[in-house]
C-alpha positions in Angstrom: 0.0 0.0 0.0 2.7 2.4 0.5 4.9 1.5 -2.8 1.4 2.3 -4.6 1.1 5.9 -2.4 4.4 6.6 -3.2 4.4 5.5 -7.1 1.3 7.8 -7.0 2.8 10.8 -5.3 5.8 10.8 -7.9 3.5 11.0 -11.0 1.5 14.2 -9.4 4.7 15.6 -9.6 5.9 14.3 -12.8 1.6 16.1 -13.8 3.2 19.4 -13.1 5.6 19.6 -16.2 2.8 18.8 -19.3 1.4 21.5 -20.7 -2.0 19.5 -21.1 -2.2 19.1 -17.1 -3.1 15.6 -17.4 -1.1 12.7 -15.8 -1.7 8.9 -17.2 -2.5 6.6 -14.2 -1.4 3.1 -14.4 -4.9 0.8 -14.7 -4.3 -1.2 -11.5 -3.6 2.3 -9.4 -6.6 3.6 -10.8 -8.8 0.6 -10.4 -7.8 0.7 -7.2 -8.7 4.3 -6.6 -12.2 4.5 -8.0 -13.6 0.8 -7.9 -12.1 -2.4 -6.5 -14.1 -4.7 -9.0 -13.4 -2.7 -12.1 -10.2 -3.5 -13.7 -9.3 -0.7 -16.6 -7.2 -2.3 -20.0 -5.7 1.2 -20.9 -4.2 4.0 -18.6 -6.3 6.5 -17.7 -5.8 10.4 -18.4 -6.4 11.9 -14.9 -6.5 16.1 -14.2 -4.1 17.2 -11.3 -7.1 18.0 -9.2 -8.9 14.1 -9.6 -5.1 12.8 -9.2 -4.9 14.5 -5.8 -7.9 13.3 -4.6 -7.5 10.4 -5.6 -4.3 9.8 -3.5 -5.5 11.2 -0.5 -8.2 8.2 -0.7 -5.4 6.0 -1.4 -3.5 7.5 1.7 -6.5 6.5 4.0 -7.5 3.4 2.6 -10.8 3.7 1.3 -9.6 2.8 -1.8 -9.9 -0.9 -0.6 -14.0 -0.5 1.1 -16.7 0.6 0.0 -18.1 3.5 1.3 -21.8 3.9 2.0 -23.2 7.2 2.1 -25.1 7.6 5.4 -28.2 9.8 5.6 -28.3 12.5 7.8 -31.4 11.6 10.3 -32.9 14.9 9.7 -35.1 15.0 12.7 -38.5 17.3 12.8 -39.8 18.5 15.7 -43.4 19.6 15.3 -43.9 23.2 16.1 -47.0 23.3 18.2 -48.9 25.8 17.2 -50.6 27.8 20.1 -54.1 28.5 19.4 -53.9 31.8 17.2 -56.6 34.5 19.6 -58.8 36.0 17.9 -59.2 39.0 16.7 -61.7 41.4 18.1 -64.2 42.0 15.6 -63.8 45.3 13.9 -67.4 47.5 15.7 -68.5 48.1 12.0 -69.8 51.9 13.0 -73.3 52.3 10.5 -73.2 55.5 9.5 -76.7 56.9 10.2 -78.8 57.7 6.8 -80.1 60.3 5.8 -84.2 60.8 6.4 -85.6 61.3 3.6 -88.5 63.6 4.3 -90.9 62.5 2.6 -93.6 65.1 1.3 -96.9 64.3 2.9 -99.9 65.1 1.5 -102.5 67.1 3.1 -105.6 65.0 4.1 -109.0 65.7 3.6 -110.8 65.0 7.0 -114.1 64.1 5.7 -116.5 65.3 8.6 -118.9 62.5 9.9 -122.2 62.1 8.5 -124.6 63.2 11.3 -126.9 60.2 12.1 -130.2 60.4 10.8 -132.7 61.3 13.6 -135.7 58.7 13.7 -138.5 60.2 12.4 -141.4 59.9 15.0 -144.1 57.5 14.3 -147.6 59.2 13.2 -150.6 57.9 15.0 -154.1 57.5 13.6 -156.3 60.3 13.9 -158.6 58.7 16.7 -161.9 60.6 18.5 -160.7 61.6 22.2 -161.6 58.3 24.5 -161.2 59.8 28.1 -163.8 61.9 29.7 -164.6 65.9 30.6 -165.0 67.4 33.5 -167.2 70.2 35.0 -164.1 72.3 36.0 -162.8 72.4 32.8 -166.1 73.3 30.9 -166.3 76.4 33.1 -162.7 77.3 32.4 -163.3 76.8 28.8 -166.7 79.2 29.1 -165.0 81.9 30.8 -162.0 82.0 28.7 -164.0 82.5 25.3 -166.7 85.4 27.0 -163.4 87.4 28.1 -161.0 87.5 25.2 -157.7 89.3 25.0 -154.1 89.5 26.3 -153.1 88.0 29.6 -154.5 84.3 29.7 -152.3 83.2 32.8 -154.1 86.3 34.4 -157.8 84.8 33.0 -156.9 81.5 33.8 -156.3 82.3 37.6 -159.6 85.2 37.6 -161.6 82.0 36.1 -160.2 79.4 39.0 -161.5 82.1 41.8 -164.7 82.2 40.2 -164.9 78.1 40.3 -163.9 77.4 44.0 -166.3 80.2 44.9 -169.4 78.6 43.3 -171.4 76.4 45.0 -172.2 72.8 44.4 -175.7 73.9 43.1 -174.2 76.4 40.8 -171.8 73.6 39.5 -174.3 71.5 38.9 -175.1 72.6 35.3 -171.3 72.4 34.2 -171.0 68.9 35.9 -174.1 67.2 33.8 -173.0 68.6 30.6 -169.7 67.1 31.9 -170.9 63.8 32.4 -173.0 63.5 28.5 -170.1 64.9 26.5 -168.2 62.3 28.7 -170.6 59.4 27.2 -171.0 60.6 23.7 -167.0 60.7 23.3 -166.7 57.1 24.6 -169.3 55.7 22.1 -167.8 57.6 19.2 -164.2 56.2 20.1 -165.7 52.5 20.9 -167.1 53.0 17.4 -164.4 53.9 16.1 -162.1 51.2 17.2 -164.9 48.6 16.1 -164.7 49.7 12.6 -160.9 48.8 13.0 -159.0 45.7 11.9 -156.8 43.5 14.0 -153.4 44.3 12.2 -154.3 48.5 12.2 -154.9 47.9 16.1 -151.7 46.2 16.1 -149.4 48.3 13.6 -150.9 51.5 16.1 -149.9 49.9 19.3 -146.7 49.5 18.3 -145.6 53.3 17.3 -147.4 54.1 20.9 -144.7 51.8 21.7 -142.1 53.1 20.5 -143.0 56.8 21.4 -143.5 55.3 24.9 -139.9 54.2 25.0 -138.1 57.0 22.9 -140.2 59.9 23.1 -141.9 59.6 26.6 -141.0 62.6 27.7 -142.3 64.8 24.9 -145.2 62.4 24.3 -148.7 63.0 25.7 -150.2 60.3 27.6 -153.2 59.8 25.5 -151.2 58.9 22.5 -148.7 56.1 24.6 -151.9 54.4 25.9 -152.4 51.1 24.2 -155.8 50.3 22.4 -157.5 47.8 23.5 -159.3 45.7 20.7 -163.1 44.7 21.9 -163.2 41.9 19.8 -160.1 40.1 21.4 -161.0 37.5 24.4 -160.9 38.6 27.6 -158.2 36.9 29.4 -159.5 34.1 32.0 -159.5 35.5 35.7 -157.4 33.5 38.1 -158.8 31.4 41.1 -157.4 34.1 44.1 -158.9 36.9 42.1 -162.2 34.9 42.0 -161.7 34.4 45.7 -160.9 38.1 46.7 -164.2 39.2 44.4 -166.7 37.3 46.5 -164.8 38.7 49.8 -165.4 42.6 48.6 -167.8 44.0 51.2 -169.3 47.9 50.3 -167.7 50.3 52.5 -164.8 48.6 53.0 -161.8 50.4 51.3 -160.4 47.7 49.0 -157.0 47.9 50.0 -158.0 46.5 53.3 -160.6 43.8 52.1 -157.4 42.9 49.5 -155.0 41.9 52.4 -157.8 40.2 54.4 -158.9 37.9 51.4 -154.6 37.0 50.9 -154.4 36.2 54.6 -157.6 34.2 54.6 -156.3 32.6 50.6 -152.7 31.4 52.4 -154.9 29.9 55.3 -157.2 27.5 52.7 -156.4 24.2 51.8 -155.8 22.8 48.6 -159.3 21.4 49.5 -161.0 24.9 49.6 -159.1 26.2 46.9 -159.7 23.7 44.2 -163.5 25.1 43.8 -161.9 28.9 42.7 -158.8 27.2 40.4 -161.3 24.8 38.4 -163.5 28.2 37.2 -160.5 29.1 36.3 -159.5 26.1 33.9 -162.3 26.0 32.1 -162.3 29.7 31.3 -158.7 29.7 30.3 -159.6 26.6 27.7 -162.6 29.4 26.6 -160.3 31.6 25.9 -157.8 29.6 24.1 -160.3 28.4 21.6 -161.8 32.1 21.3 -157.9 33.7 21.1 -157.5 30.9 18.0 -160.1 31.9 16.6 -159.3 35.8 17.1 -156.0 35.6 15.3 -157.2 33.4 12.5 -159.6 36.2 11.5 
């Protein structure tokens, strides 16, 4: 090994003098150098640089092994990555808009139809049905035979004159009272005879309703309900029977009422039954004649 590093040395110097700067290199040195199992036929043309090189591996014997290139273990170390924070989200500031003002239009406030008062009802023309008295005959005398200004003045003159009369000198104003009384009773029962069922009807209702909305402004005459005389009587109850019979004359009847109640709580069912049969069989009379009423 050393007669071939030596040998080896001399030719790098011997690669000095050619101008070409190549040495030639025996086969067996250079077989030796680069490969172990290669064996070259012809010398080999070698530059200074390789020839150097090549005896330095001669030199330290790796000429003779075979070298294995040995990966550098490249270890890597995995970075933990922290949790990255978060950002604060940007406060997006909105910039305020502009109001657009819009033009409104003036509106006609149509004023509220005023609600159509309800006409009052208009009642039949009908013959007066209550009576006249004396008093106001007189009044209406001495009213007509002084004529002029100042009726409240009359009115109360004509009043003296009454309450200073005498019931002697009434006399004459109280029977004219009491025959214009009758002859305006059979005019109106007359009159309401010549009537049909449905007029009597139709009329009792607009006295109805001026009972309920006009009351106030209504006379009494016109809210008082007609009474048809061809409808049924209604049937009288059995008590009412009773407290008849117990009317005594001279007795006021409020008095005579509450004694007949007392003695009506203090009958038996016995006692009574006399009273409430009248009234059963009249009620069935008046069914049959209210049938036949309505059906006309």
């Amino acid at each position: 090994m050393s007669t071939a590093v030596a040998s080896f040395r001399r030719l790098l110097t011997a690669s000095r003098a050619p101008r070409s700067g190549k040495v030639q290199i025996p086969s067996i040195l250079a077989s030796r150098g680069f490969c172990h199992r290669a064996a070259l036929a012809k010398p080999v043309l070698v530059s200074p640089i390789a020839t150097e090189r090549l005896a330095d591996a001669l030199s330290r014997g790796y000429a003779t092994t075979t070298t294995t290139k040995h990966k550098r273990k490249t270890t890597t170390t995995k970075k933990t990555t922290k949790p990255k924070k978060k950002k604060p989200a940007k406060k997006t500031v909105k910039k305020a808009k502009k109001k657009v003002v819009k033009k409104t239009k003036k509106r006609v406030v149509k004023k509220p139809k005023k609600p159509v008062a309800p006409t009052k009802p208009k009642l039949m023309k009908l013959p007066p049905s209550s009576g006249v008295s004396g008093y106001a005959l007189f009044l209406k005398d001495a009213l007509t035979a002084t004529s002029g200004p100042g009726g409240k003045d009359r009115l109360a003159g004509a009043s003296a004159q009454w309450r200073a009369l005498s019931d002697a000198e009434k006399q004459p104003w109280i029977t004219r009272a009491k025959a214009e009384t009758a002859t305006r009773k059979q005019v109106y029962t007359t009159t309401i005879a010549g009537l049909s069922r449905v007029q009597i009807q139709e009329e009792n209702q607009k006295r109805r309703i001026l009972a309920k909305k006009y009351g106030k402004t209504t006379r009494p005459a016109n809210k008082r309900l007609i009474r048809d005389p061809k409808a049924p009587k209604r049937p009288t109850t059995g008590y009412l029977r009773f407290a008849l019979k117990q009317l005594t004359p001279g007795v006021p009847l409020g008095q005579s009422s509450k004694a007949s109640a007392i003695l009506w709580k203090s009958m038996s069912d016995a006692e009574k039954r006399p009273y409430q049969q009248e009234h059963e069989a009249e009620k069935a009379r008046y069914l049959r004649a209210k049938a036949a009423y309505l059906s006309s």
